[in-house]
LOFIVEX-143999 format. One record per residue (C-alpha): z, x, y; residue number from 0. Coordinates in Angstrom, 3 decimals, decimal comma. Layout:
REM residues N
<atom c3="Z" c1="X" c2="Y" num="NUM"/>
...
REM end
This chain:
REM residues 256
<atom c3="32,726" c1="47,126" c2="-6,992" num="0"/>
<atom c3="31,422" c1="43,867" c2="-8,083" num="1"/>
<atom c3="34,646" c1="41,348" c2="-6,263" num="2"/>
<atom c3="33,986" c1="40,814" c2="-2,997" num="3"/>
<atom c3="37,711" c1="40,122" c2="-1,907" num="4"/>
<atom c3="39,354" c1="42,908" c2="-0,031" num="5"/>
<atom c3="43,429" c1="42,462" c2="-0,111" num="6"/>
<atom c3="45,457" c1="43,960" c2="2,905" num="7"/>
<atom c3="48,852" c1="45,901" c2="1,703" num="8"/>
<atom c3="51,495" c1="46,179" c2="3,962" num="9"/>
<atom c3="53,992" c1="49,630" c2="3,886" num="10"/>
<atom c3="53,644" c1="51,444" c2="0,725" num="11"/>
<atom c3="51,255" c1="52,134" c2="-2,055" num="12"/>
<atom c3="53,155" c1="49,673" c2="-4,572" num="13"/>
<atom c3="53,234" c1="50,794" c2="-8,061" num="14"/>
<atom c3="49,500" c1="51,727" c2="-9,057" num="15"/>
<atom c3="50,594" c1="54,981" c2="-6,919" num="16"/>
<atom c3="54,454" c1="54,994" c2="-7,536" num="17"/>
<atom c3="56,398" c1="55,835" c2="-10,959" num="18"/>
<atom c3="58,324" c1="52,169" c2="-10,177" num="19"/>
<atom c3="58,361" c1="51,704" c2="-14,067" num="20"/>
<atom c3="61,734" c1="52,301" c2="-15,624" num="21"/>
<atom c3="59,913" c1="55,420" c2="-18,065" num="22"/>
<atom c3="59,205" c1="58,728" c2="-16,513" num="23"/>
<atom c3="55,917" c1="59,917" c2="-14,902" num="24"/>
<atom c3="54,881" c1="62,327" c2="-17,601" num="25"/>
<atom c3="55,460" c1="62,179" c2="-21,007" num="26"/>
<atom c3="54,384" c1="65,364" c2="-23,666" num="27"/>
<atom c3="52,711" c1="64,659" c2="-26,864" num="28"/>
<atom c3="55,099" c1="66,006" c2="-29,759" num="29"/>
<atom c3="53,537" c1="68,194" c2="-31,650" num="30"/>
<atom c3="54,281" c1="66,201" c2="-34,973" num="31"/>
<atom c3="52,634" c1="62,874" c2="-33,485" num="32"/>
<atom c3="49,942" c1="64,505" c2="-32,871" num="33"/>
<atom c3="49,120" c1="65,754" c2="-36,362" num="34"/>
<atom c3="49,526" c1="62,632" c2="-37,253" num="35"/>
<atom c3="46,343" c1="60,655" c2="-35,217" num="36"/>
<atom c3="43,785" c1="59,805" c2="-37,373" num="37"/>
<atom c3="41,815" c1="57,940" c2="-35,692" num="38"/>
<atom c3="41,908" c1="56,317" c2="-31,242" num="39"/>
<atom c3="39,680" c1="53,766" c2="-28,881" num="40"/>
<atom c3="39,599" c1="54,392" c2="-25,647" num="41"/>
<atom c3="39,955" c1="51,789" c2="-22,687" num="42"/>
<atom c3="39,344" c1="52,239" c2="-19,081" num="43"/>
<atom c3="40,875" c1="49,071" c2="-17,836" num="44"/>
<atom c3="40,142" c1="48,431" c2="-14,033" num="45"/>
<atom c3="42,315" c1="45,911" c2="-13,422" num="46"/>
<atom c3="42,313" c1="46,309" c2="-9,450" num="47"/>
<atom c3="38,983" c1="44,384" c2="-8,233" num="48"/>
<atom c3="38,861" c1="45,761" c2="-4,856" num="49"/>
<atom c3="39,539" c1="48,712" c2="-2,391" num="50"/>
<atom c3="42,760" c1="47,851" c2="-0,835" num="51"/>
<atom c3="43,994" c1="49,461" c2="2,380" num="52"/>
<atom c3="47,639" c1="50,328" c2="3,429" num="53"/>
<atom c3="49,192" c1="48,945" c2="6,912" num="54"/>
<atom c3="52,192" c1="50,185" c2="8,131" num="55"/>
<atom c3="54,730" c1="47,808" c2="9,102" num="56"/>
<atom c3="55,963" c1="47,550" c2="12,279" num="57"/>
<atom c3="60,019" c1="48,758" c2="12,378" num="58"/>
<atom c3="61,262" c1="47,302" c2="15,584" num="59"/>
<atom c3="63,881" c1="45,408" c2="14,279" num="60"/>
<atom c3="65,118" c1="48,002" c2="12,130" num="61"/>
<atom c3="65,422" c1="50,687" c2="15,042" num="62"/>
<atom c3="67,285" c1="47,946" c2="16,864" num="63"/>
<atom c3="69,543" c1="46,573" c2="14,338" num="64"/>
<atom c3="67,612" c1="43,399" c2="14,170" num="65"/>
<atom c3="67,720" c1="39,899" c2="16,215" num="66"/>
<atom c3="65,242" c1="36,846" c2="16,435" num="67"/>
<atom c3="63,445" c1="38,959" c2="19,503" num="68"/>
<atom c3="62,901" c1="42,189" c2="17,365" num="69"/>
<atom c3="61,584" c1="40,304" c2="14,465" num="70"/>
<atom c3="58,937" c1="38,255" c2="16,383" num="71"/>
<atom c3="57,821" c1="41,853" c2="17,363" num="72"/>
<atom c3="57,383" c1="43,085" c2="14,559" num="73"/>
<atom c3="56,407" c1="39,158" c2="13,139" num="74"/>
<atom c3="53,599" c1="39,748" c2="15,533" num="75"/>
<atom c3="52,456" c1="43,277" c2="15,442" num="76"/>
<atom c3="52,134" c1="43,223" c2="11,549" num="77"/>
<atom c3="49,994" c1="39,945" c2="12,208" num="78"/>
<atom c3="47,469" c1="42,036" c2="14,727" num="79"/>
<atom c3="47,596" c1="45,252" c2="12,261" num="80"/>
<atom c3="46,654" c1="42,962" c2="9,483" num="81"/>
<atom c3="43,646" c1="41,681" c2="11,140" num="82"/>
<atom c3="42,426" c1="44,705" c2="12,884" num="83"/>
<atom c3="42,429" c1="46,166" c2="9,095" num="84"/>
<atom c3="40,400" c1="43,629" c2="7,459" num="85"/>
<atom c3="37,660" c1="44,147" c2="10,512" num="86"/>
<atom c3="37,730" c1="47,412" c2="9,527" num="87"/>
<atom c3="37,683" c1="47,543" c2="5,755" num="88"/>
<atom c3="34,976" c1="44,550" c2="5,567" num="89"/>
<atom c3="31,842" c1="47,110" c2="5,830" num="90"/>
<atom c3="33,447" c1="49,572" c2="3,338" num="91"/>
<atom c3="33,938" c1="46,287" c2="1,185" num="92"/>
<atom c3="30,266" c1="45,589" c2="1,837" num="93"/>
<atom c3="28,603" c1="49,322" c2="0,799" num="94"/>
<atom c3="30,998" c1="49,731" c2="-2,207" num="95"/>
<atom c3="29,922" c1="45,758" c2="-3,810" num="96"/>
<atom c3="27,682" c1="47,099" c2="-6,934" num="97"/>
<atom c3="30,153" c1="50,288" c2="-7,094" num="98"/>
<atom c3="31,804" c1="50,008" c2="-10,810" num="99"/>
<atom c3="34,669" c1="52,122" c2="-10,937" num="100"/>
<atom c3="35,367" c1="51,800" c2="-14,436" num="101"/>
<atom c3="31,468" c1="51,937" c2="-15,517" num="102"/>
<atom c3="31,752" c1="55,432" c2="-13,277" num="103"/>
<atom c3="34,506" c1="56,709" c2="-15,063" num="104"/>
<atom c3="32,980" c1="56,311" c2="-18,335" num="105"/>
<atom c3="30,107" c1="57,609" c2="-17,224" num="106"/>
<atom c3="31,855" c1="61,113" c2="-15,736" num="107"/>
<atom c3="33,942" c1="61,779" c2="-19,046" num="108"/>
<atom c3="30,842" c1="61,146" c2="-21,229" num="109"/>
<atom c3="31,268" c1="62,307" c2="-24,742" num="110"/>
<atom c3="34,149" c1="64,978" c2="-23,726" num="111"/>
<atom c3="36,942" c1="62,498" c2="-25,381" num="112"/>
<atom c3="35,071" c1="63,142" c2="-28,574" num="113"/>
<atom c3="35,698" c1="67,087" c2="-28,465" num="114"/>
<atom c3="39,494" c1="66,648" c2="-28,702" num="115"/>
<atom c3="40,315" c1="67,754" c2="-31,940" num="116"/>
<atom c3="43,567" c1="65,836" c2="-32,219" num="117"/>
<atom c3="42,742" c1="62,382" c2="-30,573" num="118"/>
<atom c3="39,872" c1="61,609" c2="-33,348" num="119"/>
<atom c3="38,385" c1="59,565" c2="-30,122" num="120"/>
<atom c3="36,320" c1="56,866" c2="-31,568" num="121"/>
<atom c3="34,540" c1="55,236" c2="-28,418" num="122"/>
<atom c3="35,329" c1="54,314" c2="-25,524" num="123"/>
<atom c3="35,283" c1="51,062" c2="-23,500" num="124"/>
<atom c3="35,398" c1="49,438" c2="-20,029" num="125"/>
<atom c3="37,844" c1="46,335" c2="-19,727" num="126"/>
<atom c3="37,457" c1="44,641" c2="-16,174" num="127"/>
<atom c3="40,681" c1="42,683" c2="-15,984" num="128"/>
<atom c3="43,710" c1="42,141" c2="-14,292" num="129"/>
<atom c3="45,848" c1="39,967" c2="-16,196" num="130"/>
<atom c3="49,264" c1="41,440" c2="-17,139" num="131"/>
<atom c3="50,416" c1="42,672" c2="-20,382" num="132"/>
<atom c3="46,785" c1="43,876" c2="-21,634" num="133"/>
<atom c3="48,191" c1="46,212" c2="-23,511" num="134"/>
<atom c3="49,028" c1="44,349" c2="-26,650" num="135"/>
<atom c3="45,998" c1="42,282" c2="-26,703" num="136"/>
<atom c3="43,929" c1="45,582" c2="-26,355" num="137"/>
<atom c3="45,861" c1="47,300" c2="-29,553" num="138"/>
<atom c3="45,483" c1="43,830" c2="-31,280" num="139"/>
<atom c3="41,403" c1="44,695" c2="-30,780" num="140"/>
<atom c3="41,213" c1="47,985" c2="-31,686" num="141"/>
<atom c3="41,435" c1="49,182" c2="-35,408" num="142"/>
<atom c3="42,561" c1="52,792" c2="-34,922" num="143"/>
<atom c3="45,768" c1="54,650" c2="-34,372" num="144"/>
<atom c3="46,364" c1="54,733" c2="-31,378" num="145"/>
<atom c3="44,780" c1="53,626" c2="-27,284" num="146"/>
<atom c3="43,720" c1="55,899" c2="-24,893" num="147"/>
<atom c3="44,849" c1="53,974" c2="-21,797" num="148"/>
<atom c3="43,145" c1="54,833" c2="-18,915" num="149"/>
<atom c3="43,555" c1="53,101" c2="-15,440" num="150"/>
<atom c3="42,403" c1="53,827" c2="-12,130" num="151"/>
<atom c3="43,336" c1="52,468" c2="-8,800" num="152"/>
<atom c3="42,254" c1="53,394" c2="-5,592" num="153"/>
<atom c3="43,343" c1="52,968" c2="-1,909" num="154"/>
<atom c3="42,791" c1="54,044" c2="1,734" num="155"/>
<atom c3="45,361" c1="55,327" c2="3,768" num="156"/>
<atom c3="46,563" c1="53,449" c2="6,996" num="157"/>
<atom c3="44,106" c1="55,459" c2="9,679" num="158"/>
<atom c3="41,760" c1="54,679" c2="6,987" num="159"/>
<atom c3="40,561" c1="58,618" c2="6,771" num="160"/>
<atom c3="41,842" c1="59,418" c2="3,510" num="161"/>
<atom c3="40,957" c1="57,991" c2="0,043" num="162"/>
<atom c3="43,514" c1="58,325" c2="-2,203" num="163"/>
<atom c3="42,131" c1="57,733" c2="-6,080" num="164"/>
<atom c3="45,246" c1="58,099" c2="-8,516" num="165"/>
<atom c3="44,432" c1="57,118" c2="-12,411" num="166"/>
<atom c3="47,513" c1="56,618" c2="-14,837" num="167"/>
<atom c3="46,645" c1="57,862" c2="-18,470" num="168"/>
<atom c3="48,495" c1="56,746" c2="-22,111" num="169"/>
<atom c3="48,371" c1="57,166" c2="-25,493" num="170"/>
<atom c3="49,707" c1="53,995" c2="-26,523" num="171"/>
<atom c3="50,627" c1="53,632" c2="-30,817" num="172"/>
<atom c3="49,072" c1="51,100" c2="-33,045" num="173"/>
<atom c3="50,162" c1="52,414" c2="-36,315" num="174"/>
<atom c3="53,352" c1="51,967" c2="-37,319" num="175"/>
<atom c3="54,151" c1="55,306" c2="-38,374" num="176"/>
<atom c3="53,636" c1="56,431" c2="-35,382" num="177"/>
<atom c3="55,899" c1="53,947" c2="-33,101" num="178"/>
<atom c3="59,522" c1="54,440" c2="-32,443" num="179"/>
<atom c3="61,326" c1="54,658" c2="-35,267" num="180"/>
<atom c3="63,880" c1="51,644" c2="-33,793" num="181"/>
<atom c3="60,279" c1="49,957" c2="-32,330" num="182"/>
<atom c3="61,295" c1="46,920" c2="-35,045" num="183"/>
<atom c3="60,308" c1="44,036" c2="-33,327" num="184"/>
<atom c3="60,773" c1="44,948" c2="-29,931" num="185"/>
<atom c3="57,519" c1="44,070" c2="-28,091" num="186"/>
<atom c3="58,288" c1="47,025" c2="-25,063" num="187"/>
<atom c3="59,364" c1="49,706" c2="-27,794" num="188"/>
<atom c3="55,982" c1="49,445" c2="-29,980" num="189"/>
<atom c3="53,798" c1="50,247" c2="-27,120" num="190"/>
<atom c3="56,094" c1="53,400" c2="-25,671" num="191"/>
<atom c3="53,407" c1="55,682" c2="-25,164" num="192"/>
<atom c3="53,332" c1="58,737" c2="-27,424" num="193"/>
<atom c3="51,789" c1="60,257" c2="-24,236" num="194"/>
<atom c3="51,172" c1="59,369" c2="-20,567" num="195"/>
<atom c3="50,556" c1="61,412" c2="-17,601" num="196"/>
<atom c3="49,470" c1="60,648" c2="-14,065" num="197"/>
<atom c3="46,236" c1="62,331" c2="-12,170" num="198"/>
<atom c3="45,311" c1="62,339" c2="-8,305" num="199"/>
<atom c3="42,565" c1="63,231" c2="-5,718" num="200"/>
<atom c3="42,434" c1="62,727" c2="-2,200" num="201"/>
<atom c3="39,509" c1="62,687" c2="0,018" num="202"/>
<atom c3="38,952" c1="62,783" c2="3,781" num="203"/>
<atom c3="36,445" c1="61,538" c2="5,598" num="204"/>
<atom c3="34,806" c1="63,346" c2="8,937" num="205"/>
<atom c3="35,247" c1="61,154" c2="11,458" num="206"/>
<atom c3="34,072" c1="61,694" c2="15,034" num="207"/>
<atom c3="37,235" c1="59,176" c2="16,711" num="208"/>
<atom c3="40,770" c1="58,247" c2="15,962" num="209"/>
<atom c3="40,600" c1="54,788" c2="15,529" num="210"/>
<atom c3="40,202" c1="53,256" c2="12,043" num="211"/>
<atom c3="36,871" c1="51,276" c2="13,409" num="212"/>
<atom c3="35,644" c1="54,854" c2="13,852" num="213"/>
<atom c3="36,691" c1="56,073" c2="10,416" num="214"/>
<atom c3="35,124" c1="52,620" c2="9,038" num="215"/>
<atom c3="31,918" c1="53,818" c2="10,905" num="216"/>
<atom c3="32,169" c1="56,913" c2="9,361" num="217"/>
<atom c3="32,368" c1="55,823" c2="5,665" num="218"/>
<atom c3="29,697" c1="53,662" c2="6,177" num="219"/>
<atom c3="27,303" c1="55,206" c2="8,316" num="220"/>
<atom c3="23,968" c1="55,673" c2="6,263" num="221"/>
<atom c3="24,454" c1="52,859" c2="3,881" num="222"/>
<atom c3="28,361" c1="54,087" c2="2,933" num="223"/>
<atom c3="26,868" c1="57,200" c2="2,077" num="224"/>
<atom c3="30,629" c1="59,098" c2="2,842" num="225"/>
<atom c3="32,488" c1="56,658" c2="0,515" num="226"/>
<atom c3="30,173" c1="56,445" c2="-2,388" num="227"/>
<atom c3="30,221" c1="60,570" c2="-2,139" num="228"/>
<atom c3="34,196" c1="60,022" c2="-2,180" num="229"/>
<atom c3="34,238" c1="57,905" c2="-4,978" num="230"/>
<atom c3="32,097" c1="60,415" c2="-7,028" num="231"/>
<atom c3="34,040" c1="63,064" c2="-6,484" num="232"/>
<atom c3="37,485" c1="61,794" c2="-6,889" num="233"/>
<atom c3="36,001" c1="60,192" c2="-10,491" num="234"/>
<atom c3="34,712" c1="63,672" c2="-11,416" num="235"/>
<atom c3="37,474" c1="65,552" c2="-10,534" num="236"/>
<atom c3="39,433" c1="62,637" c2="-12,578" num="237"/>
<atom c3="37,533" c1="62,806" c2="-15,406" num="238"/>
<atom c3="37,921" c1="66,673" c2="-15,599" num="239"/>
<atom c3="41,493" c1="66,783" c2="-15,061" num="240"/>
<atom c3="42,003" c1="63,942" c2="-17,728" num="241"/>
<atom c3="40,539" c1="66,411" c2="-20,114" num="242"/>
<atom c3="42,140" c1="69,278" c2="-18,925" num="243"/>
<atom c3="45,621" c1="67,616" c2="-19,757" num="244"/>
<atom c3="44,473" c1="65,467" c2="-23,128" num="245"/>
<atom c3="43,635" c1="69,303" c2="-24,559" num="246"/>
<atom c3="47,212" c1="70,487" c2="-23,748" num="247"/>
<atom c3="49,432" c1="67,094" c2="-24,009" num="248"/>
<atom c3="52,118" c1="69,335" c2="-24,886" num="249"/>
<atom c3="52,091" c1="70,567" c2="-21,648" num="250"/>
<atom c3="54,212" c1="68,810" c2="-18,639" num="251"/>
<atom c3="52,602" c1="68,814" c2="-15,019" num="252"/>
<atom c3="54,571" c1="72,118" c2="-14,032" num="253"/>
<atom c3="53,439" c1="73,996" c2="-16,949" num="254"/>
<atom c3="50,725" c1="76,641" c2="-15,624" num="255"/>
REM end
């Protein structure tokens, strides 16, 4: 990871791991779309720059119905979780610095995109950004039918033991015989994804402890050794089971 910023969250994974978008989690390919792809690019965009870690906020004034005393509690206990979790998540910051996600990525799917007889995969490419609404400047690049989207984000939980690694995958339309058929102008409607899907893998560090300056420890004992293992096998396991579900995109999660 080449930013060396590492952003606190407080409560909840936010929407890299939530379906907080207004379309649903999973979307199948039609069968008559997909006869219809000539031709796709493929982008891994990693637009998150750096391992973030969760902090649970404190809830005092909530369990008491609230007040100016309850919310200097929890004012103040947020405050000290804040800072204990930066202490913590600055040498995991430090041993994953060179570690490219997205370079990784590419690197564990290799030339299996090409091998999918209805995708017509092209090549594809890593896009380190994180400004919004890439998706229309990425079509406007790319000469094909359609984008393989393919973006990864990655967080540790708040006893900093587990690393969660969740990757959101589209097939967003360029052609226009392929877009909505009411798309028109509509910016949001021409980039409805003909197919999107959503992958995860958790993994859990051995810690010897149960404070999150031993699990630190732990991931970075022997020069991070524990969380450069756990990023390479969250992005293999990734990269199979993005392949595993681009060869059936009929399919929907449940479907065995």
């Amino acid at each position: 990871m080449k930013t060396r910023v590492v952003r606190v969250l407080t409560g909840v994974l936010l929407c890299a791991l939530t379906a907080c978008a207004t379309e649903p989690a999973h979307i199948a390919l039609k069968s008559e779309l997909s006869q219809r792809v000539t031709s796709a690019n493929g982008v891994i965009l990693t637009s998150q720059k750096e391992l973030v870690a969760i902090v649970e906020e404190s809830k005092v004034s909530q369990s008491t119905g609230g007040g100016l005393l309850p919310m200097i509690i929890d004012a103040s206990r947020n405050h000290s979780r804040a800072a204990a979790a930066e202490g913590a998540v600055r040498p995991i910051r430090d041993a994953l610095a060179e570690y490219d996600v997205g370079a990784e990525l590419q690197h564990a799917l290799g030339t299996r995109l090409k091998t999918i007889p209805w995708l017509h995969m092209k090549k594809v490419d890593v896009v380190h950004d994180s400004k919004p609404k890439m998706i229309p400047s990425l079509l406007a690049a790319s000469p094909e039918d359609v984008l393989l989207l393919v973006t990864p984000s990655y967080v540790l939980s708040a006893d900093f033991t587990v690393l969660h690694f969740e990757t959101d995958v589209r097939v967003v339309p360029r052609a226009a015989h392929l877009m909505l058929p009411d798309a028109g102008d509509d910016a949001e409607k021409r980039i409805a994804p003909l197919y999107k899907t959503h992958v995860s893998h958790r993994t859990t560090a051995t810690v010897q402890g149960d404070s999150i300056l031993a699990a630190s420890n732990a991931w970075t004992n022997d020069g991070g050794k524990q969380i450069k293992d756990a990023f390479r096998e969250s992005i293999r396991t990734t990269a199979d089971q993005i392949i595993e579900a681009l060869s059936h995109p009929e399919r929907t999660p449940a479907t065995p």
